[in-house]
VOLUMRO-921205 format. One record per atom (N, C-alpha, C): residue in one letter; atom name; x, y, z. Coordinates in Angstrom, 2 decimals. Last residue first. Example, Ala and Ser with C-alpha at 12.3 -4.5 7.8 and 13.67 -1.06 7.14 Angstrom:
REM residues 2
- S / N / 12.85 / -2.25 / 7.08
- S / CA / 13.67 / -1.06 / 7.14
- S / C / 12.90 / 0.03 / 7.87
- A / N / 13.19 / -5.69 / 7.80
- A / CA / 12.30 / -4.50 / 7.80
- A / C / 13.20 / -3.30 / 7.80
REM end
This chain:
REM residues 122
- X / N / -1.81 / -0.10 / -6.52
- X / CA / -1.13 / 1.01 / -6.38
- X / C / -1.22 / 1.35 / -7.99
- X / N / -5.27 / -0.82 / -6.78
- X / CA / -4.28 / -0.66 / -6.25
- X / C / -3.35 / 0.73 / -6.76
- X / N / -8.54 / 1.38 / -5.69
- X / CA / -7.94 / 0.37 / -6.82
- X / C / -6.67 / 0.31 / -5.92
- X / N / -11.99 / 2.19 / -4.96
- X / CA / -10.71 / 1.70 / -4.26
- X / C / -10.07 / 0.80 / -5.56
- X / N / -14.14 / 4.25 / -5.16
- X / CA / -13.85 / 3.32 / -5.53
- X / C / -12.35 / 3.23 / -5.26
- X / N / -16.77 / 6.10 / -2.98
- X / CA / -15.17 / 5.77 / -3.41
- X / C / -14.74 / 4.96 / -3.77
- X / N / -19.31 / 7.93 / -3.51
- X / CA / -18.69 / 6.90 / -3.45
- X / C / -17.02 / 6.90 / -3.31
- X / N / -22.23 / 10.01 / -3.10
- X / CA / -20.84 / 9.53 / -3.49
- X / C / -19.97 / 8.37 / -2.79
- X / N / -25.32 / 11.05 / -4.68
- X / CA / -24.64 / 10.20 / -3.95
- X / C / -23.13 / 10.06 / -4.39
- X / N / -28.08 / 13.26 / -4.64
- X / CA / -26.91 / 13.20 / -4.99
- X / C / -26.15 / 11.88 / -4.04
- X / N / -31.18 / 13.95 / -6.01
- X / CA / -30.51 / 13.54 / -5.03
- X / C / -29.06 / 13.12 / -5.66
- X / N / -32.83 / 16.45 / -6.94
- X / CA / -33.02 / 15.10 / -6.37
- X / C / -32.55 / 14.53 / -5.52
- X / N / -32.42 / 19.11 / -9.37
- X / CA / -31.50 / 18.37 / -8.59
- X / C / -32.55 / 17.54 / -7.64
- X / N / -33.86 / 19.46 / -12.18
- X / CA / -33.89 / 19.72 / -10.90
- X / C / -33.10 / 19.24 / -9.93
- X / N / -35.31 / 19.37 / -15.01
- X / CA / -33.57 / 18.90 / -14.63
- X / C / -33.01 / 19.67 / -13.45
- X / N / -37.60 / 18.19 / -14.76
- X / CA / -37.07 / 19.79 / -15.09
- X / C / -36.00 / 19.89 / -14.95
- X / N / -37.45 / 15.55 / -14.13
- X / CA / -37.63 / 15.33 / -16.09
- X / C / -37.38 / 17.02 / -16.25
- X / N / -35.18 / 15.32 / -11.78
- X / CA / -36.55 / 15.30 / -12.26
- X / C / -36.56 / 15.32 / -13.90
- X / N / -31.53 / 13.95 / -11.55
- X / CA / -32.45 / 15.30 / -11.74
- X / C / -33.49 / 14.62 / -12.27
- X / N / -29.14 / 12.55 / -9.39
- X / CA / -29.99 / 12.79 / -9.93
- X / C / -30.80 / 14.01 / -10.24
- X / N / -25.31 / 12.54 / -9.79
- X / CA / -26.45 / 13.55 / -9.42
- X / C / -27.62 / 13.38 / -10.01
- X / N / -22.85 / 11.04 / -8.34
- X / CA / -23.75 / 10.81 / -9.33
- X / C / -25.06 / 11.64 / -8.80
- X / N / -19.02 / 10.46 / -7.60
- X / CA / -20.57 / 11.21 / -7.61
- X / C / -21.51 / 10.85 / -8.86
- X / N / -16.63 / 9.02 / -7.10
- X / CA / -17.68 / 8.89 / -7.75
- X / C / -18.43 / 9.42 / -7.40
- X / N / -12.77 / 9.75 / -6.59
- X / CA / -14.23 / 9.23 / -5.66
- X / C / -15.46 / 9.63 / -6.83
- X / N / -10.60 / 6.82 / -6.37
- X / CA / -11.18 / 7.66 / -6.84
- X / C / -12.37 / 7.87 / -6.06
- X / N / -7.87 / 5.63 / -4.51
- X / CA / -8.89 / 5.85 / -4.55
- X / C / -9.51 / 7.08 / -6.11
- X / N / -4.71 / 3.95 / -3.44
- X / CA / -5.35 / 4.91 / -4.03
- X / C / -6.66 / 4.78 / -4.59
- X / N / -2.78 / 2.54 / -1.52
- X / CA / -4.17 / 2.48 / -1.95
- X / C / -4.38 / 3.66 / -2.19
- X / N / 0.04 / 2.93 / -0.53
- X / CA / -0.43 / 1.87 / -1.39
- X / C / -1.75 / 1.32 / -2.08
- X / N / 0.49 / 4.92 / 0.30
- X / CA / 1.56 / 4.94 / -0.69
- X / C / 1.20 / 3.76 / -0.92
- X / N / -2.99 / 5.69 / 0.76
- X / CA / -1.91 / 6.07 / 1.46
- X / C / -0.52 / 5.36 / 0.47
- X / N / -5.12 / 7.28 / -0.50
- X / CA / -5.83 / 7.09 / 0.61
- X / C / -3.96 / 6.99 / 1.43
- X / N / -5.05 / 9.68 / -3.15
- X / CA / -4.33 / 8.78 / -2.29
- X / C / -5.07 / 8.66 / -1.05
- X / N / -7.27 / 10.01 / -5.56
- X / CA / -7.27 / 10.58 / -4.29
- X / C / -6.87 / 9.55 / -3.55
- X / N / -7.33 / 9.95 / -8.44
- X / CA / -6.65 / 9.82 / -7.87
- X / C / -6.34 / 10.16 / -6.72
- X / N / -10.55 / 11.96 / -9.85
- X / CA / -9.33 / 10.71 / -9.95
- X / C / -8.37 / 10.94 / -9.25
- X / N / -13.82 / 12.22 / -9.56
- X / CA / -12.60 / 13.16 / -8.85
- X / C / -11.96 / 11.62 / -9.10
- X / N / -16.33 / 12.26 / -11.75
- X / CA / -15.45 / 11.52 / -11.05
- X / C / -14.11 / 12.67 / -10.54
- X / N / -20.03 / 12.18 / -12.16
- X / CA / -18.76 / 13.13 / -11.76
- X / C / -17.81 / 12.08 / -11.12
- X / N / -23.11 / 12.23 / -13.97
- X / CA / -22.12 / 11.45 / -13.47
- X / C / -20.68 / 12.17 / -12.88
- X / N / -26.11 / 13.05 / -13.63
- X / CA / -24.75 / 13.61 / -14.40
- X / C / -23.61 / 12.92 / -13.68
- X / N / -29.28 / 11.35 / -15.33
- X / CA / -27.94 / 11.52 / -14.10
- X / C / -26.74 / 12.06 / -14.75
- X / N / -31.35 / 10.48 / -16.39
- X / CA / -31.33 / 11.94 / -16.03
- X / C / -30.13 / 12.22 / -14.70
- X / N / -30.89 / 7.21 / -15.86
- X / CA / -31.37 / 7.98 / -16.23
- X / C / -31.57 / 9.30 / -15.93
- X / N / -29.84 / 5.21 / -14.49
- X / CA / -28.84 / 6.22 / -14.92
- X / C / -29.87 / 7.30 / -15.61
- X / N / -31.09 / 3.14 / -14.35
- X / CA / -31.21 / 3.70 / -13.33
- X / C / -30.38 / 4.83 / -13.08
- X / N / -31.44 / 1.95 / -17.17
- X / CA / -32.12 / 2.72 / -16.72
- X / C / -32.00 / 4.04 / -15.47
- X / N / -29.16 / 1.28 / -19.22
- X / CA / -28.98 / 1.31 / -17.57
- X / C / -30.31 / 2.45 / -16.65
- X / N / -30.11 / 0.58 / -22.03
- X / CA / -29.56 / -0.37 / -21.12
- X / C / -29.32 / -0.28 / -19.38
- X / N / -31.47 / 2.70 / -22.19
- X / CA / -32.21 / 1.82 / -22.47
- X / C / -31.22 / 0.49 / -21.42
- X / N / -31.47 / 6.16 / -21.11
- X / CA / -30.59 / 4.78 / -21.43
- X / C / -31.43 / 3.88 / -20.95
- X / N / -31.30 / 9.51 / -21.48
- X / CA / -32.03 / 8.44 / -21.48
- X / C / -31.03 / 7.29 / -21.24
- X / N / -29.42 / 11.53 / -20.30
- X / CA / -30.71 / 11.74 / -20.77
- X / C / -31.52 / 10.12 / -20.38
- X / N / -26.29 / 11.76 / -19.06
- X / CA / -27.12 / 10.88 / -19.82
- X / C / -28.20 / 10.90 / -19.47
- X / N / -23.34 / 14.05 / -18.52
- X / CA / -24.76 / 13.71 / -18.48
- X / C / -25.29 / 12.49 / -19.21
- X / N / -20.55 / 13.81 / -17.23
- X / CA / -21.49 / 14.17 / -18.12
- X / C / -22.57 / 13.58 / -17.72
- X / N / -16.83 / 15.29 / -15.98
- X / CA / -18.33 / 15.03 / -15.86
- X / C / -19.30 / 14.73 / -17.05
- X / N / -14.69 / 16.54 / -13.93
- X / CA / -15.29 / 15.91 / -15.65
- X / C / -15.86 / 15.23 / -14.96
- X / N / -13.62 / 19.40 / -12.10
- X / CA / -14.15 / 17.98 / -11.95
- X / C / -14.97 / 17.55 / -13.33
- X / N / -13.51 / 22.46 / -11.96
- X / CA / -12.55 / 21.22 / -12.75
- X / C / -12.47 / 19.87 / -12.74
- X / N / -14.64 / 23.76 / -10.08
- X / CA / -13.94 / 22.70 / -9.73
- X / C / -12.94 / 22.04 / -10.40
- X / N / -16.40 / 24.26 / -12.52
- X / CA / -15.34 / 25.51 / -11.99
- X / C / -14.05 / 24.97 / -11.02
- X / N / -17.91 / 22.08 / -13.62
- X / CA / -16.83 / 22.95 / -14.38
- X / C / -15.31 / 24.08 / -13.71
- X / N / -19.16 / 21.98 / -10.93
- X / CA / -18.27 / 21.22 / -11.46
- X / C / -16.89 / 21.65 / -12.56
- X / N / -20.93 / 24.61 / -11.37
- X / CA / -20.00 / 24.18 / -10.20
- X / C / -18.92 / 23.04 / -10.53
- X / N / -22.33 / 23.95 / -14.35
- X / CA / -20.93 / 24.88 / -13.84
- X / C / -20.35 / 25.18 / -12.67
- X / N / -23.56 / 21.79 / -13.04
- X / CA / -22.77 / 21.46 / -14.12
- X / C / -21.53 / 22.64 / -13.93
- X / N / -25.11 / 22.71 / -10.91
- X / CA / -24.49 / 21.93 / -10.55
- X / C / -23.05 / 22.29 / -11.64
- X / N / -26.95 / 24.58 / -12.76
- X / CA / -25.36 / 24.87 / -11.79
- X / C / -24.91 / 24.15 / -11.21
- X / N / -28.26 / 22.57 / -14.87
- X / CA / -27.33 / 23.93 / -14.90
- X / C / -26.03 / 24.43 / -14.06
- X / N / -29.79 / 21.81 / -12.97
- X / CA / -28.57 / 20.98 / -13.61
- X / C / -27.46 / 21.96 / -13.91
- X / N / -30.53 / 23.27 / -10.22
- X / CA / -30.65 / 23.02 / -11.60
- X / C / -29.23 / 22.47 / -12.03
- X / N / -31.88 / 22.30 / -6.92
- X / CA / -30.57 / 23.56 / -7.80
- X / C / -30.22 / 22.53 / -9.21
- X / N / -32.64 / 20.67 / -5.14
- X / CA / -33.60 / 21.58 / -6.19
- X / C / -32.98 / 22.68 / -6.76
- X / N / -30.30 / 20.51 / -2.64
- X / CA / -31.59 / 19.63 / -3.78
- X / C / -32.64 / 20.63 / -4.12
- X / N / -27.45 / 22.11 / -3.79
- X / CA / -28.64 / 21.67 / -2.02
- X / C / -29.16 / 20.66 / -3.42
- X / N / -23.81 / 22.88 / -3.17
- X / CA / -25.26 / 22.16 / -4.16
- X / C / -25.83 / 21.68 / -2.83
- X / N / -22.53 / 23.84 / -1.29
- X / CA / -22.47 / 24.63 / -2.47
- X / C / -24.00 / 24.13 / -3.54
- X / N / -22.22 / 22.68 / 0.99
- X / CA / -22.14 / 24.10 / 1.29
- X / C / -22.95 / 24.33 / 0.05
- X / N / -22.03 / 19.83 / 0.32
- X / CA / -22.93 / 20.23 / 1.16
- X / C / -23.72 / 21.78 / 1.48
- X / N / -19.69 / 19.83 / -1.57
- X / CA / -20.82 / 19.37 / -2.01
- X / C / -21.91 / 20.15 / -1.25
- X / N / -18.29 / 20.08 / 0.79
- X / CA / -17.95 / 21.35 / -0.27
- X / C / -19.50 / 20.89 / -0.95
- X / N / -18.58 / 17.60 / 2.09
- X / CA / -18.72 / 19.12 / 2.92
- X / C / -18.61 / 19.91 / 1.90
- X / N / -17.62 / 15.73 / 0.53
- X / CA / -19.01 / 15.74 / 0.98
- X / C / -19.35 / 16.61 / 1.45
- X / N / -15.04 / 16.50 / -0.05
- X / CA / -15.67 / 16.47 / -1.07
- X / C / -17.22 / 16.28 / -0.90
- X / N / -13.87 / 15.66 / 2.87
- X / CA / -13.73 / 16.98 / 2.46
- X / C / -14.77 / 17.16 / 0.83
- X / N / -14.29 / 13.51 / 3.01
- X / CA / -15.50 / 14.08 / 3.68
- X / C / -15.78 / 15.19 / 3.28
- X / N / -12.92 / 12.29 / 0.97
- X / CA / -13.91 / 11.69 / 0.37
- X / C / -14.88 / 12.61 / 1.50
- X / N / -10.28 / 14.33 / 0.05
- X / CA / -10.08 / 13.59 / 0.83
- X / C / -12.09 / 13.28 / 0.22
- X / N / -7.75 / 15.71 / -2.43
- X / CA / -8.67 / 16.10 / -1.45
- X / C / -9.22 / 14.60 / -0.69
- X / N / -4.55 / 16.30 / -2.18
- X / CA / -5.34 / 16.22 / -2.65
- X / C / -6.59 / 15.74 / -1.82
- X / N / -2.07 / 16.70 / -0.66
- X / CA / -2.50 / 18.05 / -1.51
- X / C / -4.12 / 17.85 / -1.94
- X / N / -0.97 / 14.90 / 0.38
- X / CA / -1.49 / 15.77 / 1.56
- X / C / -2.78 / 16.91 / 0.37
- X / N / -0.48 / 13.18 / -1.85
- X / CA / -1.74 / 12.88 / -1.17
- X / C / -2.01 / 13.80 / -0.19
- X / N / 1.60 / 14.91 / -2.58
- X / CA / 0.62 / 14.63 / -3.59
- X / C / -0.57 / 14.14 / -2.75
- X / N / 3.60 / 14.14 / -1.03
- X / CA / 3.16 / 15.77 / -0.98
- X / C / 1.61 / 15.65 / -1.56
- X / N / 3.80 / 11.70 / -0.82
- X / CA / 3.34 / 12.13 / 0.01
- X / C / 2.70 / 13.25 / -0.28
- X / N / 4.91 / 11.54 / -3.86
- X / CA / 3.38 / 11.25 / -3.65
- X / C / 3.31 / 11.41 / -2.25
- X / N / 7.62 / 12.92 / -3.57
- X / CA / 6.40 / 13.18 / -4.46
- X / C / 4.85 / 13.30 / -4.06
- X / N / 9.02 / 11.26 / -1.49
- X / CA / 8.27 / 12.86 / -1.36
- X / C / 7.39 / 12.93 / -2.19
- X / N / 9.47 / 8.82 / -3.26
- X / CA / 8.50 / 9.01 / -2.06
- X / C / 8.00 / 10.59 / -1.42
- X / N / 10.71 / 10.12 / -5.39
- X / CA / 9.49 / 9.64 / -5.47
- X / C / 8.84 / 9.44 / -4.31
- X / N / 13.03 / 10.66 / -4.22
- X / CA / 12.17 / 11.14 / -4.61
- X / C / 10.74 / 11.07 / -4.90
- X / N / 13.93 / 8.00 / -3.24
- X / CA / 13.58 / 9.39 / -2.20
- X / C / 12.55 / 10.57 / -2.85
- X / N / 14.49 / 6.62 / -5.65
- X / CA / 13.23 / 6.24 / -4.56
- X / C / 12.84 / 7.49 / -3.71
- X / N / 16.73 / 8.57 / -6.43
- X / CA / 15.37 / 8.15 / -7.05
- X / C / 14.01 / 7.72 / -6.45
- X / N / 18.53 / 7.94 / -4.33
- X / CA / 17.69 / 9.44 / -4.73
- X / C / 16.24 / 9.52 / -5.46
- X / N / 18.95 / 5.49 / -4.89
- X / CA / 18.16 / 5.82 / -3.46
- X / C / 17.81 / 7.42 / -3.43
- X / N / 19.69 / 5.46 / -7.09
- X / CA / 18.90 / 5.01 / -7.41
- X / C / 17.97 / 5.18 / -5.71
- X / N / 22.21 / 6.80 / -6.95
- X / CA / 21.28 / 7.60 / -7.73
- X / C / 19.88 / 6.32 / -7.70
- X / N / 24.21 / 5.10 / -4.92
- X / CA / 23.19 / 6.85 / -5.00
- X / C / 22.07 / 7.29 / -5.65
- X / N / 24.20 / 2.80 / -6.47
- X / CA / 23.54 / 2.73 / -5.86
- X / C / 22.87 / 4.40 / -4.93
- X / N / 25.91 / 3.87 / -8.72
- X / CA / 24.25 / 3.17 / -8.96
- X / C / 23.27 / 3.22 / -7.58
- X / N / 27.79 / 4.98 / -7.18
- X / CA / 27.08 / 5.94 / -7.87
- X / C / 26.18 / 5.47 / -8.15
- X / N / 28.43 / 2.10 / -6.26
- X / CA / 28.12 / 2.98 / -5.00
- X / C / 27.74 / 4.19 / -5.74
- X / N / 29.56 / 1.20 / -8.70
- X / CA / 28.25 / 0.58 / -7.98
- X / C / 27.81 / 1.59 / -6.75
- X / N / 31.78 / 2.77 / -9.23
- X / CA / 30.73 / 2.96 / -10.12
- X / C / 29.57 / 2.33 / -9.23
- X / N / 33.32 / 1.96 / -7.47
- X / CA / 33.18 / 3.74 / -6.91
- X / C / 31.62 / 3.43 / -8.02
- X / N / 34.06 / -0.53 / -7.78
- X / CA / 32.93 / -0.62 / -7.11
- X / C / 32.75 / 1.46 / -6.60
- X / N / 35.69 / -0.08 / -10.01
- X / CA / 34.28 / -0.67 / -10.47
- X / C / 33.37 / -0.62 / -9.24
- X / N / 37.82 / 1.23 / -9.07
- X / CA / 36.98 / 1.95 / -10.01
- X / C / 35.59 / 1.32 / -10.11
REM end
């Protein structure tokens, strides 16, 4: 009896792992990748397209986001809308976010745009 019970621990706990490893495979095929987010960028926002639609391109994406006007402490943030895409599996042990940051003129003009990928663990 006691070892039928260890061989049910030990089922349900290699189901468990199994599962979870499908999970986040599926999960990283699904989600987007750092060129694929430079090519949609590329198609959709040029330079000299208003804050405005950047902002509701993002919105529509569903990518969070905001703005900061001024800042005394990080100047170089100034008139930038900041955008993060979270959790973009690189592979079942490095996962990534990726960072955009959109400058705009004092007409809140688009400038220039840069992205990044910040790398954390699992």
């Amino acid at each position: 009896m006691r070892k039928l019970l260890w061989i049910g621990i030990a089922l349900l706990i290699l189901a468990g792992i199994g599962g979870i490893r499908v999970y986040t495979e599926r999960r990283a095929r699904a989600t987007v990748d750092m060129a694929s987010v430079e090519k949609d960028f590329r198609q959709h926002i040029s330079i000299g397209t208003s804050r405005r639609d950047v902002e509701a391109y993002l919105d529509q994406k569903g990518v969070p986001h905001s703005y900061t006007d001024e800042s005394k402490e990080f100047p170089q943030y100034r008139h930038t809308e900041g955008a993060m895409i979270r959790e973009t599996p690189r592979s079942w042990l490095v996962k990534s976010d990726i960072q955009i940051l959109f400058r705009f003129d004092n007409r809140d003009v688009l400038t220039d745009y840069k992205l990044r990928e910040i790398f954390k663990g699992p």
